[in-house]
C-alpha positions in Angstrom: 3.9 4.2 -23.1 4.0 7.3 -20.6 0.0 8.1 -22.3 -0.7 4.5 -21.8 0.7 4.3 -18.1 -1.2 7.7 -17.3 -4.5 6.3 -18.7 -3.7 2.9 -17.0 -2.9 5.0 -13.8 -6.1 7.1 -14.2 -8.8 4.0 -14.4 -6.8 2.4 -11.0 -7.6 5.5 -9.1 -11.0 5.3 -10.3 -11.9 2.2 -10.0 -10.3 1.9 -6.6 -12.6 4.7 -5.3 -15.8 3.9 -6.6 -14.8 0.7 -4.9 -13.5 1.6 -1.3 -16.2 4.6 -1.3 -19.1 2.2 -1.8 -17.7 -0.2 0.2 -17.3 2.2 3.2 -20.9 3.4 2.5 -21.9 0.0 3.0 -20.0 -0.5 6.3 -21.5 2.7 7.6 -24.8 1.8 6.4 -24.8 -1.6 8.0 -23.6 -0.1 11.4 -25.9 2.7 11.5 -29.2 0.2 11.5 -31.6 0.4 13.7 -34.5 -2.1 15.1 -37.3 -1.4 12.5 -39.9 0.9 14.3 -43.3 0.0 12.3 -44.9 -3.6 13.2 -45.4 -3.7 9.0 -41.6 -3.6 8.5 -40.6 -6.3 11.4 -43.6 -8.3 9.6 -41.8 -8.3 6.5 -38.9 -9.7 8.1 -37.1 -6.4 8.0 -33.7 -6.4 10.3 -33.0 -2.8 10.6 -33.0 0.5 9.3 -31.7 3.6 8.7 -33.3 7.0 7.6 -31.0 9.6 6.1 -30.9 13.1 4.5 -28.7 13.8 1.2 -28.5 15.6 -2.0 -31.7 17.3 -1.0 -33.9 14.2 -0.1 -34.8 11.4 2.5 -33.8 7.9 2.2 -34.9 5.0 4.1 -33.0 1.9 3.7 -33.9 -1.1 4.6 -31.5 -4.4 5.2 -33.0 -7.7 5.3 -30.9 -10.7 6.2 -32.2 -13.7 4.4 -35.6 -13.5 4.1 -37.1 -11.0 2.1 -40.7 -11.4 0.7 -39.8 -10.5 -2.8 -36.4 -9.9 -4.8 -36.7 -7.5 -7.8 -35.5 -8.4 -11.1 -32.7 -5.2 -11.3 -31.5 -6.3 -8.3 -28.1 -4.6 -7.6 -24.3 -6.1 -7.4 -21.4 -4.6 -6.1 -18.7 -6.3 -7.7 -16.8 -5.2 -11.0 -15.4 -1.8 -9.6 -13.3 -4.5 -7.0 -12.5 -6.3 -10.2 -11.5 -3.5 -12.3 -9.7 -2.2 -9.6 -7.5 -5.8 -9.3 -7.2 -6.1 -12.7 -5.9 -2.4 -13.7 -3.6 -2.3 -10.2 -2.2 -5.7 -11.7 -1.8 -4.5 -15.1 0.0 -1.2 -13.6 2.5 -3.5 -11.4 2.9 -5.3 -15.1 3.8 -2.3 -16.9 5.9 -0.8 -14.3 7.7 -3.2 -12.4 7.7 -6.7 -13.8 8.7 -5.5 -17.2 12.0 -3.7 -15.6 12.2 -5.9 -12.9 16.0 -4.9 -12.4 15.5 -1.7 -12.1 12.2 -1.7 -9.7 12.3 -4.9 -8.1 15.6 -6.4 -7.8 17.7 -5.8 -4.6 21.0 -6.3 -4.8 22.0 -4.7 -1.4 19.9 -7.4 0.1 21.2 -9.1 3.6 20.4 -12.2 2.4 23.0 -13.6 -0.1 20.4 -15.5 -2.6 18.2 -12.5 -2.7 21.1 -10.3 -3.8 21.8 -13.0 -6.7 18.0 -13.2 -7.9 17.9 -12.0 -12.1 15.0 -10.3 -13.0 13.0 -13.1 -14.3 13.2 -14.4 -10.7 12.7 -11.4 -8.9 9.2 -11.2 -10.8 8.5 -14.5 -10.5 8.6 -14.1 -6.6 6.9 -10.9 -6.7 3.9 -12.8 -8.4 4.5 -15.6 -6.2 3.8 -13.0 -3.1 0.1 -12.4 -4.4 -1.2 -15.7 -5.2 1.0 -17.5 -1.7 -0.3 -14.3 0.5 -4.1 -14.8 -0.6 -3.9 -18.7 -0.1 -2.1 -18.0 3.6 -5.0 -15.8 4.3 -7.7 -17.4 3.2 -6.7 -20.6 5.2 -6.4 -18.5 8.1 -9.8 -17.4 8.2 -11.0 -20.9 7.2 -9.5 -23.2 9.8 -9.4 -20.4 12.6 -13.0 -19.0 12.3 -14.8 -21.1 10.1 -18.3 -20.4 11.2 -17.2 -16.4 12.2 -17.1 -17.6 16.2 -13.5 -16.7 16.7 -13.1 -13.8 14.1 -10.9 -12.2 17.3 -7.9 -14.5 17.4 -8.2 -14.2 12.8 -7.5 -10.7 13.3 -4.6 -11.1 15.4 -3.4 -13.6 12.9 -3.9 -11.8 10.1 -2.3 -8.9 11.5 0.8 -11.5 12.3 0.9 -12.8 8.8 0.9 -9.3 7.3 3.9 -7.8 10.1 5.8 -11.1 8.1 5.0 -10.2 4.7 6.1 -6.8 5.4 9.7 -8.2 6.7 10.1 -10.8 3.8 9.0 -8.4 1.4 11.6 -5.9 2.3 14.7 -7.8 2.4 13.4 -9.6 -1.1 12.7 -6.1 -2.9 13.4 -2.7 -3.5 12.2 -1.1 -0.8 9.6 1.1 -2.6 8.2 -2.4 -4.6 8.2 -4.2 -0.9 5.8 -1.3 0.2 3.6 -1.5 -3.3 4.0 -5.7 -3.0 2.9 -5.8 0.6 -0.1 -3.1 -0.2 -0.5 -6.1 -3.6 -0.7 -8.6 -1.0 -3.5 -7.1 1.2 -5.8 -5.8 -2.3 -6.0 -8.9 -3.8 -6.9 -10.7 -0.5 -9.2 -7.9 -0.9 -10.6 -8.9 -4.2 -10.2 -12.3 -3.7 -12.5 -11.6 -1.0 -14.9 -10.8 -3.3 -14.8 -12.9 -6.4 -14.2 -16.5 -4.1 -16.5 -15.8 -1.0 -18.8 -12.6 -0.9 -20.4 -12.7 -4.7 -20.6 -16.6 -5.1 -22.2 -16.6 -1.4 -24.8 -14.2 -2.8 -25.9 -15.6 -5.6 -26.6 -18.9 -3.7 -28.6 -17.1 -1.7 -30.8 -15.4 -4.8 -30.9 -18.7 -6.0 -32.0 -20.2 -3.0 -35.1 -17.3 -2.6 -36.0 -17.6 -6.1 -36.4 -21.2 -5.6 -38.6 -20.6 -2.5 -35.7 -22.4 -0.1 -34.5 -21.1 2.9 -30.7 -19.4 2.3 -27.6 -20.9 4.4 -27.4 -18.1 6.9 -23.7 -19.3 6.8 -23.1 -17.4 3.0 -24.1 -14.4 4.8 -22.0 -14.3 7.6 -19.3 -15.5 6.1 -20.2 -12.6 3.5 -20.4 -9.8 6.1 -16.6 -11.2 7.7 -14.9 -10.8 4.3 -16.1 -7.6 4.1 -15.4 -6.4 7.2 -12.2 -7.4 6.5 -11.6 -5.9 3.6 -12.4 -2.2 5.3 -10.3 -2.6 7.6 -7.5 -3.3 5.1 -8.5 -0.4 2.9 -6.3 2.7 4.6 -3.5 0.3 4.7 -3.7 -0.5 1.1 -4.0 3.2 0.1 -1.0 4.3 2.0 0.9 1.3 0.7 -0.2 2.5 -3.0 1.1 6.5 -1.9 4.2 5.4 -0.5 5.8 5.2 -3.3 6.5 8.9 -3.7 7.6 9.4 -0.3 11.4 7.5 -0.3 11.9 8.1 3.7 9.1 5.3 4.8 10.8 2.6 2.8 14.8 3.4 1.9 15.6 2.9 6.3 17.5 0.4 8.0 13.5 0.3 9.7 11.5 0.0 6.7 9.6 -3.2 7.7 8.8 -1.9 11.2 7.7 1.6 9.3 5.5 -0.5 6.6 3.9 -2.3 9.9 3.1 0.3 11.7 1.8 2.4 9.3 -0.7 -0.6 8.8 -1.8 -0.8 12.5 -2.2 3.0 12.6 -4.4 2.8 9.2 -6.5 0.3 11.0 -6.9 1.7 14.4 -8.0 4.8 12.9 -10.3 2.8 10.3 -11.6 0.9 13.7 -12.5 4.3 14.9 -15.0 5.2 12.3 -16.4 1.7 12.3 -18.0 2.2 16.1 -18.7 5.6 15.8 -21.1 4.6 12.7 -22.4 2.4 16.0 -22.8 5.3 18.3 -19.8 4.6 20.5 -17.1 7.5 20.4 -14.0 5.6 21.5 -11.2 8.2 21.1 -8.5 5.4 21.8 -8.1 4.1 18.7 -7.4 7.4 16.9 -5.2 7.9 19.6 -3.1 5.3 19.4 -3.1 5.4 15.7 -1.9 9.2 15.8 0.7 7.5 18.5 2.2 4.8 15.9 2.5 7.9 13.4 4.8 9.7 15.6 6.8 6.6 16.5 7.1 6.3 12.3 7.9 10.0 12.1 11.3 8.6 15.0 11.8 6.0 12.9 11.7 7.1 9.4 13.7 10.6 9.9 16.5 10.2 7.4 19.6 10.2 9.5 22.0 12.9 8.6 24.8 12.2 6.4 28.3 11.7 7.4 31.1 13.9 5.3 34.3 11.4 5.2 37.0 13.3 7.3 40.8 13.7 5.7 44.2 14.4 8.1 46.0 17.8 8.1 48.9 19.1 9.4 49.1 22.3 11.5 51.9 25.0 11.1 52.9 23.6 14.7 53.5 19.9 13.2 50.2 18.9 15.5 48.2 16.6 13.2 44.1 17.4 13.2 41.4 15.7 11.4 39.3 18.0 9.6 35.8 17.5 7.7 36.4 17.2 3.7 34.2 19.2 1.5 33.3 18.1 -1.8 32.6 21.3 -4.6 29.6 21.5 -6.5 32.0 20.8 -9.3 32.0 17.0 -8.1 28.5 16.7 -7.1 27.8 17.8 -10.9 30.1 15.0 -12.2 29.1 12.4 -10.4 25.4 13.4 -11.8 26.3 13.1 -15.1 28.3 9.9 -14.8 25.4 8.3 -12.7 22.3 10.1 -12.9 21.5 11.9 -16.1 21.1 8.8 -17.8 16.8 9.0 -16.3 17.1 12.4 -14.9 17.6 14.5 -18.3 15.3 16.5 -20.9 15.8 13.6 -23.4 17.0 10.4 -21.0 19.5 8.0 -22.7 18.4 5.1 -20.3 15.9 2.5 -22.2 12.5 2.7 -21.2 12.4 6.1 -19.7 10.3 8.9 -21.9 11.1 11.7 -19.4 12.9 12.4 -16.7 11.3 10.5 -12.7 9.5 12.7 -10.8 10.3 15.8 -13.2 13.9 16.2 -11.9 16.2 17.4 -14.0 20.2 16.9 -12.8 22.1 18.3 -16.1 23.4 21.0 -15.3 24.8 23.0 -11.9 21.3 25.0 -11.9 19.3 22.3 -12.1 21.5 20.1 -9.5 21.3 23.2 -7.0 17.7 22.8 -7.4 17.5 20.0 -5.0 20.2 19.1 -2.8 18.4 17.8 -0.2 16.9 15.4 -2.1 19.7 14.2 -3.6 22.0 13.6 -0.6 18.8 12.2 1.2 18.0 9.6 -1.9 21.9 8.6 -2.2 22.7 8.3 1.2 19.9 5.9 1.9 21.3 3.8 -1.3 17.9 4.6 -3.1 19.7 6.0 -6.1 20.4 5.2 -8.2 17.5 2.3 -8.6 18.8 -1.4 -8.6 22.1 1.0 -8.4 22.2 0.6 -12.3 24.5 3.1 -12.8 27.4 1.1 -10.6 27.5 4.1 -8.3 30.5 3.7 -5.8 30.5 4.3 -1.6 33.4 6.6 -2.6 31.2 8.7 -4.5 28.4 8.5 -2.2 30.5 10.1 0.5 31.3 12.3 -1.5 28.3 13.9 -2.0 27.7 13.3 2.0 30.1 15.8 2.4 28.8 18.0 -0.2 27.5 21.5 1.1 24.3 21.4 -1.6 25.5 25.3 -2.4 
């Protein structure tokens, strides 16, 4: 299973970048076009160009719109890396989360009572539920609000809208590391979707349309050129989302949806950035404000520090004080083995678990040393144990509040 996830793990990450890095070329390609400069090339119905120098040669591309004189037979398609990329994300979220739902998913510290109560059946139920309802929510929106790409402003705001709501759902439904990986879900297969319902089936009308000597709907290609536009401005978004999950302080706060939402605005204002500088236009407030929305997560995401649980004394004079307990490594190493060492061990006893998360080891008193920090962070937040499996207690989780990590 761990070989399986790794090689499962391995053709996501590759997929996803042969995807995203051709689909940024693209975007850079189309914004970099120029008027065509020869009277044969505006002749042949050529819309603009770009010349370029790579690898140790010169290029010249050429975009035409819908008119071309000729199509080759080897014709190229850009489309399975965005499917293989779907399709191996989905069967990783499979693997990992809907097959231990309790664990990964399920979130029983929830606000909301019915949330709280979901089994695990449910939980994943929802979770799928989250793709298929955030795709249909989107897609409408760009259907009823720009249907012809003539208000493609007030869709962005929407879409921005729908996602700031997805991110607040998701975390009061979820975990908070699966709300972050279900949100980033939500945006990659409106991504794909993209793809496979609009941008490839508008294409080949369009081949089929030359071939057969008819003049294309110009519509398939603008409506083409939105989707994808789209789709890059959802990409830095998406890979965050897909990082996040090794980073516990952007999703286990009391702020989690506000951090998930702004790191989305900050991925596109900086993705906006490159967009118009592809056009020539150098507008440094985008970056700006996206570097702004990182410090503003950097306020909100610090990991507030833990608060020891405070026991009375009495003075030689009879005064009484209160006075800071301090719990010995002793107790930090016991409540490890009666609540952690189940995953985190050599050989873990807890089904489903080949090796200890993350490499951490918390048998013994060396290897709990190793990483106080961490610990007290993770606990505190309520992060650990996940789905709090292990029935850990707010008695013990003071307790290691008001442990000195030495």
């Amino acid at each position: 299973m761990e070989f399986g996830n790794l090689l499962l793990r391995w053709l996501h990450v590759i997929a996803a970048i042969a995807w995203i890095g051709e689909s940024i070329y693209f975007v850079m390609l189309d914004n970099s076009l120029h008027p065509p400069r020869g009277a044969e090339s505006k002749k042949r119905g050529v819309f603009g160009e770009m010349w370029a120098v790579h690898g140790g040669g010169f290029y010249h591309n050429q975009k035409y719109l819908t008119n071309p004189a000729e199509l080759p037979d080897d014709l190229h398609w850009s489309f399975w890396k965005a499917y293989t990329t779907w399709l191996s994300g989905f069967a990783l979220f499979a693997v990992l989360y809907l097959v231990k739902p309790s664990f990964y998913l399920a979130n029983p510290g929830s606000e909301w009572a019915w949330a709280a109560a979901l089994t695990g059946w449910q939980v994943s139920l929802i979770a799928v539920l989250f793709l298929v309802l955030g795709w249909f929510v989107y897609d409408q929106l760009c259907q009823r609000i720009s249907p012809n790409m003539e208000n493609d402003g007030v869709l962005s705001i929407a879409v921005a809208v729908m996602m700031v709501v997805v991110a607040y759902l998701s975390t009061q439904i979820f975990q908070g590391r699966a709300a972050f990986l279900i949100t980033g879900a939500v945006m990659a297969t409106s991504m794909s979707a993209n793809v496979f319902f609009w941008i490839i089936p508008g294409q080949r009308r369009m081949v089929n349309a030359l071939k057969a000597g008819e003049k294309p709907n110009p519509l398939d290609g603008k409506r083409g050129k939105q989707r994808s536009v789209h789709n890059t401005y959802f990409t830095l978004p998406v890979v965050f989302l897909m990082l996040s999950n090794h980073y516990s302080f952007t999703f286990s706060g009391p702020h989690a949806w506000i951090v998930m939402s702004l790191f989305i605005f900050s991925g596109a204002a900086i993705r906006q950035y490159f967009v118009l500088r592809h056009m020539g236009q150098n507008k440094l407030v985008y970056p700006i404000v996206g570097v702004l929305l990182l410090v503003v997560i950097a306020w909100l995401a610090a990991p507030a520090a833990p608060k020891a649980p405070a026991i009375a004394s009495q003075s030689a004079g009879g005064t009484a004080t209160t006075v800071a307990a301090v719990t010995s490594t002793k107790q930090a190493v016991d409540i490890m083995h009666a609540r952690c060492v189940q995953c985190h061990a050599a050989k873990p006893s807890q089904p489903g678990f080949a090796s200890a998360p993350a490499g951490i080891l918390l048998e013994t008193e060396q290897e709990v040393l190793a990483h106080p920090a961490l610990i007290k962070q993770v606990i505190a937040s309520k992060y650990m144990p996940l789905g709090n499996m292990t029935k850990m207690t707010d008695e013990e989780r003071a307790l290691i509040a008001a442990w000195p990590g030495k």
